[in-house]
C-alpha positions in Angstrom: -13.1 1.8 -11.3 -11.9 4.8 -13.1 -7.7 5.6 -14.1 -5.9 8.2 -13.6 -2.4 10.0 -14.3 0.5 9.2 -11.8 3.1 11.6 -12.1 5.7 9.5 -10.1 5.0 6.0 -11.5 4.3 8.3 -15.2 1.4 5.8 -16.1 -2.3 5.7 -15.7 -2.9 3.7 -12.8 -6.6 2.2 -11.6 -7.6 4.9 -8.8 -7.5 3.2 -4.8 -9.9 5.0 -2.1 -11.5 6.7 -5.4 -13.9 9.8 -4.0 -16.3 11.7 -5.8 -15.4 14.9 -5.7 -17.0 18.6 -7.5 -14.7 21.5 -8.5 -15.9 24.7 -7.5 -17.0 25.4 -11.2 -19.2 22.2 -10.8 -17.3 20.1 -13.0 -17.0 16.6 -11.3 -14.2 15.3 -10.7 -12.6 11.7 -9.0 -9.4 12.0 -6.4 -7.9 8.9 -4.6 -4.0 7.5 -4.2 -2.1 5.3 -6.6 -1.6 1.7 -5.7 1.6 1.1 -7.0 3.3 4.2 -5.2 0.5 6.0 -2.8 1.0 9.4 -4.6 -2.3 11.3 -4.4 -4.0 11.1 -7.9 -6.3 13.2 -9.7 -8.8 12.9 -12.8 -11.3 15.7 -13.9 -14.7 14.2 -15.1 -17.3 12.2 -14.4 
């Protein structure tokens, strides 16, 4: 399970619903929501 940056709880949280996700660059990239708050979350890199 990868973490990212919550910008409303300002922590890094454990990503929930985590998705695999490339940038148009072709960098990859990991979105999901927060489990504490549901706020859509965000982490660039594999």
């Amino acid at each position: 399970m990868s973490q990212a940056y919550c910008v409303k709880c300002r922590k890094k949280v454990d990503i929930k619903n985590e998705q695999s996700v490339t940038l148009k660059n072709g960098k990859p990239a990991k979105k999901g929501e927060c489990p504490i708050c549901g706020t859509k979350v965000f982490r660039i890199g594999g």
